[in-house]
C-alpha positions in Angstrom: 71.1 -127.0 -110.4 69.5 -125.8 -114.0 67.3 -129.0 -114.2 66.4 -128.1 -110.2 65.5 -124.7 -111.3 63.6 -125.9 -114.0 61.6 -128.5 -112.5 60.8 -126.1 -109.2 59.7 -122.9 -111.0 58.7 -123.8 -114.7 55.3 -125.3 -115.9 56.1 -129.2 -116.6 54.1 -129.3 -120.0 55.7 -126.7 -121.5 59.0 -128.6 -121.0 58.2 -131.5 -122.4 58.0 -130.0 -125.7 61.2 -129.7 -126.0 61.9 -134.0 -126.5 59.8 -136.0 -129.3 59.0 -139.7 -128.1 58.2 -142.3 -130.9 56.5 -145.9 -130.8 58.0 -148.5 -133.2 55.6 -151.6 -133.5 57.5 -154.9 -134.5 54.3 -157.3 -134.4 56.4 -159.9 -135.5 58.5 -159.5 -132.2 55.5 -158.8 -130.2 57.5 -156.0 -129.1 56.9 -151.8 -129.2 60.3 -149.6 -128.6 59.8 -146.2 -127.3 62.4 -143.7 -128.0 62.7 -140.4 -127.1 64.7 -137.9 -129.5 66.4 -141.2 -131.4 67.7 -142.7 -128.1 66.1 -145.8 -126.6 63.7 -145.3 -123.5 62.4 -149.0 -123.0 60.4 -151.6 -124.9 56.9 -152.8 -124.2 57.3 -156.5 -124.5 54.1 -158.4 -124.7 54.5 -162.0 -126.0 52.4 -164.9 -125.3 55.4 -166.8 -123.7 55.5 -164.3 -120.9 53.7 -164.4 -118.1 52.8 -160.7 -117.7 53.5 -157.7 -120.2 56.8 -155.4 -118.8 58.9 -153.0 -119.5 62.9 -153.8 -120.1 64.5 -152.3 -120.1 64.6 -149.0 -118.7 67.2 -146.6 -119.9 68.4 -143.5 -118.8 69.0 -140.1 -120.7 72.2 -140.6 -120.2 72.1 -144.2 -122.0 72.0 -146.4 -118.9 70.2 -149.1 -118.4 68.8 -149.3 -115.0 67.1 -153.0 -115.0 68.6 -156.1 -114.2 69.4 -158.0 -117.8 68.3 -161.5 -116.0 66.8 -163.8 -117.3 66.3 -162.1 -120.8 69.8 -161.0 -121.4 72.1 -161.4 -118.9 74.9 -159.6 -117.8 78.2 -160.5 -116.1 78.2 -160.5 -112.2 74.3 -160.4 -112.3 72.6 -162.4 -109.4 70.2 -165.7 -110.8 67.3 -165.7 -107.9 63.6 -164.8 -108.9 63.1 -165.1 -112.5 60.3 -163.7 -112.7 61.6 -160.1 -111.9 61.4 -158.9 -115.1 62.0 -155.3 -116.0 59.0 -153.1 -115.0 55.9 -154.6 -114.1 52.5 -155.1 -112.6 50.3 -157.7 -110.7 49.9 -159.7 -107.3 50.6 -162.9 -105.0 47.2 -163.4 -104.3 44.0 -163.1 -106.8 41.1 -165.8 -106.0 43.8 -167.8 -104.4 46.7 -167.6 -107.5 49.6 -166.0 -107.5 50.4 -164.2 -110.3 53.3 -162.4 -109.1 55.5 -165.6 -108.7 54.7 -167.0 -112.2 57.5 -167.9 -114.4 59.0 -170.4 -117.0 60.3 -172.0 -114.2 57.5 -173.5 -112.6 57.3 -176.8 -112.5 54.6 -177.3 -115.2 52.4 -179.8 -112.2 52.3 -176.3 -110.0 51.3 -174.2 -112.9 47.6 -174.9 -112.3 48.9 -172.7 -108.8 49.5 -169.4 -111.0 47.7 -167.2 -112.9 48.8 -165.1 -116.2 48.1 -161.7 -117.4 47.9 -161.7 -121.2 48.4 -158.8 -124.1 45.1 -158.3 -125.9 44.7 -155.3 -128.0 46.7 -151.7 -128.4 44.1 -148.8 -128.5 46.4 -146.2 -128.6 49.8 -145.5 -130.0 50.4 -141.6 -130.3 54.0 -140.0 -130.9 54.5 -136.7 -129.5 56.3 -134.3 -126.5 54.3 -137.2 -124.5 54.1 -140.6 -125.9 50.7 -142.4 -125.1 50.5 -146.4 -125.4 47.4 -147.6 -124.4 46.9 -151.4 -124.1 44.0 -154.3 -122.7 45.3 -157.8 -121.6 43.4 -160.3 -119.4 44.2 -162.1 -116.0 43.5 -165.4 -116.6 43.9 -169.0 -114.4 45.6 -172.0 -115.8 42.5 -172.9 -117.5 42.4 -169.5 -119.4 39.6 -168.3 -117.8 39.7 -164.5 -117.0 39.3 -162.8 -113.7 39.8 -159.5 -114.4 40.1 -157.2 -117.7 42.9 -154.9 -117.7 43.1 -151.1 -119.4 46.7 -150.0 -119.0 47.8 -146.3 -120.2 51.3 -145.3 -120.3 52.4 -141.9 -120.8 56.3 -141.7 -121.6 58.3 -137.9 -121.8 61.1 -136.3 -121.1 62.4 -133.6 -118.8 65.6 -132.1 -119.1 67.7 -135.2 -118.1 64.7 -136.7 -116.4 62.5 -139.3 -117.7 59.1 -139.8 -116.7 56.4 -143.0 -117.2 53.3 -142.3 -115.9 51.4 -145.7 -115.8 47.4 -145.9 -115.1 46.0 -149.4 -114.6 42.4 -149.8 -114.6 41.3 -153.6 -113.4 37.7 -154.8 -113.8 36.2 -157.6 -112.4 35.0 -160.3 -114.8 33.7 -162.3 -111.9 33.9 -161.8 -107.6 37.5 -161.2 -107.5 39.2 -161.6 -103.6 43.2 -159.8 -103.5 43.9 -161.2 -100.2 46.9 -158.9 -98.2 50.2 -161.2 -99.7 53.4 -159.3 -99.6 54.0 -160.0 -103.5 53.1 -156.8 -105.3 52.3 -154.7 -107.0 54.1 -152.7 -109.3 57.9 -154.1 -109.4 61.2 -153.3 -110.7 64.4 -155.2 -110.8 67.2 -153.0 -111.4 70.6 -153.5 -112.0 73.2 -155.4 -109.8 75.1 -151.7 -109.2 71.8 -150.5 -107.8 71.1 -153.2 -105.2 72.8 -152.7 -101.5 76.4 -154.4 -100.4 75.5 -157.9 -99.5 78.2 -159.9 -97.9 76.4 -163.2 -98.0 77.5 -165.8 -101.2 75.1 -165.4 -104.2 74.9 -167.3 -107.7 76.2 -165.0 -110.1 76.4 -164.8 -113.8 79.9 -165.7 -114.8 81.6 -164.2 -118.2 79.4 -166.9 -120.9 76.6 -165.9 -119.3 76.0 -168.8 -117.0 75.3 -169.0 -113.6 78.3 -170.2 -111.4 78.9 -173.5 -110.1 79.5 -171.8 -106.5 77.8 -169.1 -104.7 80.2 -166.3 -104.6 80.9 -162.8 -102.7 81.4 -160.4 -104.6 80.0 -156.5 -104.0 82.4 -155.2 -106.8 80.3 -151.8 -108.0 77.6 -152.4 -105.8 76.3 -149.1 -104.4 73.1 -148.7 -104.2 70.1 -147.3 -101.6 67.5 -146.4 -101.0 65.5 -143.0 -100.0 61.9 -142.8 -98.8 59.4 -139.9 -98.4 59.3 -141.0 -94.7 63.5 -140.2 -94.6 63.8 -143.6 -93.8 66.8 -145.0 -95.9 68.6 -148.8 -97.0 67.0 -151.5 -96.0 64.7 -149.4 -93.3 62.5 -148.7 -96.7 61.3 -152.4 -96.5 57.6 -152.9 -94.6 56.7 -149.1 -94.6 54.9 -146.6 -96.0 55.7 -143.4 -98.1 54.1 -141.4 -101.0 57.5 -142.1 -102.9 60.6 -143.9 -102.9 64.2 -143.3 -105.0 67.0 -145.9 -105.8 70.1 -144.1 -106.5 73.7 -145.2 -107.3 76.4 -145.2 -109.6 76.6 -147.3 -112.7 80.1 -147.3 -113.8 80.9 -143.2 -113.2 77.1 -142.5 -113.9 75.2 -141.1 -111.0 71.5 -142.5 -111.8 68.4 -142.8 -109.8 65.0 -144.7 -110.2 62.1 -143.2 -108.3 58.3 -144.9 -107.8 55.6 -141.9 -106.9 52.2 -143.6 -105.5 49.2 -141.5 -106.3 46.8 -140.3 -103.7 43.5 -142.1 -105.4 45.2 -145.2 -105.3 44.2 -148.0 -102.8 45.9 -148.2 -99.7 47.4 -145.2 -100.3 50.2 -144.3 -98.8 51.4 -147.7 -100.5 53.9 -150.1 -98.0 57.1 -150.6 -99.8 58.8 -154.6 -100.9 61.9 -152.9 -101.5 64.5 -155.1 -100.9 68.5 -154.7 -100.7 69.2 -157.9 -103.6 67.3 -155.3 -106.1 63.7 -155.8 -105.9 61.7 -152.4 -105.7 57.9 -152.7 -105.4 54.9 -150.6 -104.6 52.5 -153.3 -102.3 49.2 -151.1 -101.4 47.1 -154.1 -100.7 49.7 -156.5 -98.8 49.1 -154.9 -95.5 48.9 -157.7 -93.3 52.0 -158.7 -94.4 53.9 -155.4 -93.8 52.5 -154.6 -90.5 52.5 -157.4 -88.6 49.3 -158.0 -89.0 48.3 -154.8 -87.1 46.0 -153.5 -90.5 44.1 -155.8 -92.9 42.8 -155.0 -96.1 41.5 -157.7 -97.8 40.7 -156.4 -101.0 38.4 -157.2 -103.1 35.9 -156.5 -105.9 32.3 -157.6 -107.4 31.4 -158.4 -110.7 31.4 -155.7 -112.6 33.2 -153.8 -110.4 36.3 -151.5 -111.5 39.7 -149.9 -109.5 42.4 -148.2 -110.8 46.2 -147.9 -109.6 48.4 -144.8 -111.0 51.9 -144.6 -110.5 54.6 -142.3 -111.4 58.5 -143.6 -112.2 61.2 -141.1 -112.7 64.4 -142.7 -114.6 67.3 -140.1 -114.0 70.9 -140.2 -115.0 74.1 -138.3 -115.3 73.3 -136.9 -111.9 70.6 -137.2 -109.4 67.0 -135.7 -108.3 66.7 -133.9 -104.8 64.0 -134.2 -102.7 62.3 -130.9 -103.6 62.2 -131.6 -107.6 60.4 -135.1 -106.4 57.8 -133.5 -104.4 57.2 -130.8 -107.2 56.9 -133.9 -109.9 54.6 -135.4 -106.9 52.2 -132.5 -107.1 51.8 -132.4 -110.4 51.1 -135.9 -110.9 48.3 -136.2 -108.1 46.4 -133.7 -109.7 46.3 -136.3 -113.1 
């Protein structure tokens, strides 16, 4: 009830002065850790052999990891499907025809001409402080390396009591006529962790004790707990194909009570954002699939000239050793529509 009280009738910046966030650069690694008083926060991973920049993984105040460890390190009892969930991320199904969203090392390299990559290009900001501001450019590029679209991502990391708070800004630009066709595969994901994801009694491939996937699917929902909460009160697996202004995944992770939220900002497109949040552990903001999500009762088809710039914001909450009502998200949801 203190951190409640806090969030509901104290000014936010003043707050955050009370946590110091760092940035350590390991070129060599192509890899920047953010902590936030001396404990990890995440890592902004950015090598050429991924497909797409992310953060992973995303760790609690409470010093719980909230991302799936697939494929980069996984974990015991972990499910093997879609590896290209990856941490925290951002991009689409559908961009001049290519799907960047689907793109992993797992392609078959005859398909790859099929995909499209977002590459790291330059850091224009690193700044320590009460908020921690990484700025970055990368490139969406087709298999030929051309580039579509020029990418200026900001991230703004802090801390709030027990809460921890990204604020992510994405501007895209078009480098030539770019089409974003409604495709349910998008927009900003999130993979979390196998306690997070709802009881599933259908057999899955898990990750066995070396750290391989199993020879046979298996059922097994052992610490599986998860849901899911929209703005809409919808809850589950009801989340899926709808709208909201925000959504929170909340659990247990071993006796930890932690909770991931996504806030959508009102100067977004397609705002309200529809919601890919599926029960295996997927949890994605999709503004421009719309056709997908309604039935094909709204179209969007996206799109943007040469030239021509758009800009998604979005807001993620990490919270452990307890959980964050309704009323502190909505305050945090204020505040961040007026950035």
């Amino acid at each position: 009830m203190i951190l409640l009280s806090m969030l509901l009738s104290t000014d936010l910046s003043a707050q955050l002065h009370r946590s110091e966030v760092k940035f350590i650069h390991d070129e060599s690694a192509s890899t920047i850790k953010i902590s936030v008083d001396g404990e990890p926060f995440t890592t902004y991973h950015y090598s050429d052999d991924l497909e797409k920049p992310l953060l992973y993984p995303l760790i609690t105040s409470s010093g719980t990891e909230l991302t799936r460890g697939y494929p980069i390190d996984p974990r015991p009892g972990e499910r093997v499907d879609h590896p290209h969930h990856m941490g925290l991320w951002l991009n689409y199904g559908n961009v001049n025809g290519l799907d960047f969203w689907n793109n992993s090392k797992h392609i078959n390299p005859e398909k790859k001409d099929h995909y499209g990559k977002i590459v790291h290009k330059e850091i224009l900001k690193m700044e320590d402080g009460a908020t921690g501001n990484l700025v970055v450019t990368a490139q969406w590029i087709d298999a030929a390396e051309k580039p579509l679209l020029e990418e200026q991502t900001s991230y703004r990391f802090s801390q709030l009591g027990k809460l921890r708070i990204i604020d992510r800004s994405t501007t895209l630009t078009a480098l030539e006529d770019v089409d974003m066709h409604d495709n349910k595969e998008g927009m900003l994901g999130v993979r979390v962790a196998r306690q997070l994801e709802l009881p599933d009694d259908s057999p899955q491939y898990l990750v066995d004790a070396s750290g391989n996937r199993s020879e046979e699917k298996i059922v097994n929902n052992e610490g599986v707990n998860g849901n899911y909460l929209s703005s809409n009160g919808k809850e589950g697996d009801d989340v899926w194909g709808t709208r909201g202004t925000w959504v929170k995944m909340y659990g247990k992770i071993a006796d930890d009570p932690v909770s991931i939220t996504i806030i959508d900002h009102p100067e977004n497109p397609g705002y309200p954002t529809y919601w890919h949040a599926r029960g295996y552990g997927l949890f994605a903001a999709n503004p421009l699939g719309q056709s997908a999500f309604s039935k094909k009762k709204e179209v969007l088809n996206f799109s943007l000239k040469k030239g021509e710039s758009t800009n998604f914001k979005y807001r993620i909450l990490l919270h452990g050793g307890g959980t964050i009502s309704k009323e502190a998200i909505k305050e945090l949801e204020k505040k961040f529509a007026t950035m």
